[in-house]
C-alpha positions as YAML, in Angstrom:
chain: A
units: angstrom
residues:
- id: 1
  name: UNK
  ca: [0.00, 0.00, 0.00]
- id: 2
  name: UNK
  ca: [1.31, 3.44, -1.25]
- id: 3
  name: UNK
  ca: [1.40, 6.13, 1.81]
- id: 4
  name: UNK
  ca: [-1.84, 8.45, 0.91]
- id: 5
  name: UNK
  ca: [-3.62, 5.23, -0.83]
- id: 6
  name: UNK
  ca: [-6.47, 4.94, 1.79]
- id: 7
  name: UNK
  ca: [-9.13, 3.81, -0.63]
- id: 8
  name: UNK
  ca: [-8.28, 0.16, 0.33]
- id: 9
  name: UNK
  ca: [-8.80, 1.35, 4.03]
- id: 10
  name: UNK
  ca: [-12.03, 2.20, 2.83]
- id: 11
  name: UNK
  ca: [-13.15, -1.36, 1.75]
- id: 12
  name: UNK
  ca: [-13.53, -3.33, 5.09]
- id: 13
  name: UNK
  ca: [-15.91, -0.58, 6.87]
- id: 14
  name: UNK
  ca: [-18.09, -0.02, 3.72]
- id: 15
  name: UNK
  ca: [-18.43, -3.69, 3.16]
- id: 16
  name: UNK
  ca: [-18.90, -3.97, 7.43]
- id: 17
  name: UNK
  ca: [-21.63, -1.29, 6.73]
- id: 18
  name: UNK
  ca: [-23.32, -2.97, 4.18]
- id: 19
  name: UNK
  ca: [-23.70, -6.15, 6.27]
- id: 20
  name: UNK
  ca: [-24.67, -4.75, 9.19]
- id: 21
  name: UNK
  ca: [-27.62, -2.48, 7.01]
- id: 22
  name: UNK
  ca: [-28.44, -5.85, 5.46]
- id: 23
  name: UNK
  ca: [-28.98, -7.88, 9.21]
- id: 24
  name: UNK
  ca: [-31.15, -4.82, 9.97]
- id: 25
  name: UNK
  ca: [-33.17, -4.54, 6.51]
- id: 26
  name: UNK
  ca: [-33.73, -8.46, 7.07]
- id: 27
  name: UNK
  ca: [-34.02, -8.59, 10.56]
- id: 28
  name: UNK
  ca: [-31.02, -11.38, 10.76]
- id: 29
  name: UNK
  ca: [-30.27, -11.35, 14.69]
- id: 30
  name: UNK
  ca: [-28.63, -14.24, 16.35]
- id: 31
  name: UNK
  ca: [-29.87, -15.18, 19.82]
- id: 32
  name: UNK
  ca: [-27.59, -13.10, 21.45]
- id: 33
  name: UNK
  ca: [-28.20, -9.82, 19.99]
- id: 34
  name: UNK
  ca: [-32.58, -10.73, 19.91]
- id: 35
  name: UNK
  ca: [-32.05, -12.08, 23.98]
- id: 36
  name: UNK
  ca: [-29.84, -8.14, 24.03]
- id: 37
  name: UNK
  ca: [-33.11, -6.94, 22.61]
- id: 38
  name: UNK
  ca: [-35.48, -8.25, 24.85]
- id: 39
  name: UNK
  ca: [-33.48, -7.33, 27.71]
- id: 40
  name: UNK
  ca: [-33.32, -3.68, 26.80]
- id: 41
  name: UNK
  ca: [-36.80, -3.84, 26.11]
- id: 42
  name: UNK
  ca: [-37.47, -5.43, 29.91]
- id: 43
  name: UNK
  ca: [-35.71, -2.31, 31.37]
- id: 44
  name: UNK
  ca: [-37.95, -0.10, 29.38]
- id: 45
  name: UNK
  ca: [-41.03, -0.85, 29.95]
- id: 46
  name: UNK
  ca: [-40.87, -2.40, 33.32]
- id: 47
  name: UNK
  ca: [-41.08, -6.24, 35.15]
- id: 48
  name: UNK
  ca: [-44.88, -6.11, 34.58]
- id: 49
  name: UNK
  ca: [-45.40, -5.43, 30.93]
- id: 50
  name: UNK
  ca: [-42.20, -7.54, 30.21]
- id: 51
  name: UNK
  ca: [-43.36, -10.42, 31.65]
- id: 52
  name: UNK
  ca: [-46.13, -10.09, 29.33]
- id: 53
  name: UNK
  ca: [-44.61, -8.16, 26.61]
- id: 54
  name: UNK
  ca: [-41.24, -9.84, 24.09]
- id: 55
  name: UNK
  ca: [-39.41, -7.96, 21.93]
- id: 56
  name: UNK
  ca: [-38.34, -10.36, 19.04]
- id: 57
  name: UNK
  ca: [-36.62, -8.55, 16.58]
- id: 58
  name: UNK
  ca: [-35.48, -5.88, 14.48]
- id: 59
  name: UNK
  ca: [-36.60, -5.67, 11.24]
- id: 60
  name: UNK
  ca: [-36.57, -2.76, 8.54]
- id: 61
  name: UNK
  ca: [-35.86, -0.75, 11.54]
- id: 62
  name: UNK
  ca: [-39.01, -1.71, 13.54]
- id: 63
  name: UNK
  ca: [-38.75, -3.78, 16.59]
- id: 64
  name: UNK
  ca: [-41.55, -6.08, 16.77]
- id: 65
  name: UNK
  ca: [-42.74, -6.83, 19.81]
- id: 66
  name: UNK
  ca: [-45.54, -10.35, 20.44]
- id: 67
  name: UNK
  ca: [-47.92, -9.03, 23.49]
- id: 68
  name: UNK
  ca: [-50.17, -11.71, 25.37]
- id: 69
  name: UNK
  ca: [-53.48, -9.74, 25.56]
- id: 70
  name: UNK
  ca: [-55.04, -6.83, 24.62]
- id: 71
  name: UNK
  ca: [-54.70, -4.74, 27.25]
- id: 72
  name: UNK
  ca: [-51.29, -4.80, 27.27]
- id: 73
  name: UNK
  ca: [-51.45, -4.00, 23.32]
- id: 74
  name: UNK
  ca: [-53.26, -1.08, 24.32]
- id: 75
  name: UNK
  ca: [-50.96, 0.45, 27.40]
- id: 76
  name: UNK
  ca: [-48.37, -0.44, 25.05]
- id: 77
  name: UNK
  ca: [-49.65, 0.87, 21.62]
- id: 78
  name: UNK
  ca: [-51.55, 3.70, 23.20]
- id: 79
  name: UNK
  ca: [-50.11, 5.21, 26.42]
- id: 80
  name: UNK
  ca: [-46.42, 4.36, 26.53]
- id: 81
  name: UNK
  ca: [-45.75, 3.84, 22.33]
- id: 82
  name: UNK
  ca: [-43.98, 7.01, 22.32]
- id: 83
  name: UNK
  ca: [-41.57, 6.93, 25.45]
- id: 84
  name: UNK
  ca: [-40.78, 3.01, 24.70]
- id: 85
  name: UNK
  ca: [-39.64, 4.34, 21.16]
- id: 86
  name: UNK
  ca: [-37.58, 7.19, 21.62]
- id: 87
  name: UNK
  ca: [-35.94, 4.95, 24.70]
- id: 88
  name: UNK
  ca: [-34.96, 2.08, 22.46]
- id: 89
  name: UNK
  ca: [-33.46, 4.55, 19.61]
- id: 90
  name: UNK
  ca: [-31.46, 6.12, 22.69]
- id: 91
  name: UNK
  ca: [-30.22, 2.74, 23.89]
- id: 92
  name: UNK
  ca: [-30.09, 1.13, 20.60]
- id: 93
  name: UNK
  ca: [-28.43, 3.88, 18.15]
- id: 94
  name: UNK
  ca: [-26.64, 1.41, 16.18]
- id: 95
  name: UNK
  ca: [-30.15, -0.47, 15.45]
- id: 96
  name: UNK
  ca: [-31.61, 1.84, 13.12]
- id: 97
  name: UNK
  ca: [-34.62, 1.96, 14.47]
- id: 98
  name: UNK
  ca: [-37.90, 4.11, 13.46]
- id: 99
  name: UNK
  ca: [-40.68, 2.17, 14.94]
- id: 100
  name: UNK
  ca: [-42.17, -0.47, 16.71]
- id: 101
  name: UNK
  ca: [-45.17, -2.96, 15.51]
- id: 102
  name: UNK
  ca: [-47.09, -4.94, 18.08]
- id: 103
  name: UNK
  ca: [-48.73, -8.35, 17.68]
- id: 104
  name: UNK
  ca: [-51.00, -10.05, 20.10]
- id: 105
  name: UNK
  ca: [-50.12, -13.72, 20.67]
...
């Protein structure tokens, strides 16, 4: 490598950043970084609604979360969607994320 030549540099973190956009765009998480998730999302919203509220994944930048009634999907959805959102972009930067979509299991 010539001294100046940096474009090679380059390579590994715009190939790194097209992976990582790629996990996120397909919601690819390994159990470590969806258990990460789930844990962050725990410490958001509380014991309570975690114990009835998961946060599976991340994909296309919305964290979708499975909720075991409705009233949950309505505290959730309604009262606390806000909060819960900007919280997880705060602790989650790197995720990408713009949203969250809740499904009753």
């Amino acid at each position: 490598m010539r001294s100046g030549d940096d474009s090679t540099l380059r390579i590994p973190g715009q190939v790194g950043n097209a992976v990582l956009r790629l996990i996120r765009e397909k919601g690819l998480m390994n159990r470590g970084a969806s258990s990460a998730l789930n844990s962050e999302w725990a410490a958001i919203v509380g014991t309570e609604l975690a114990q009835r509220s998961t946060a599976k994944r991340i994909r296309n930048g919305v964290v979708e979360v499975s909720v075991s009634n409705s009233a949950v999907l309505e505290e959730l959805r309604g009262f606390m969607h806000q909060q819960v959102l900007e919280e997880l972009q705060k602790r989650l930067p790197e995720s990408g994320i713009r949203g969250i979509r809740y499904r009753r299991e």
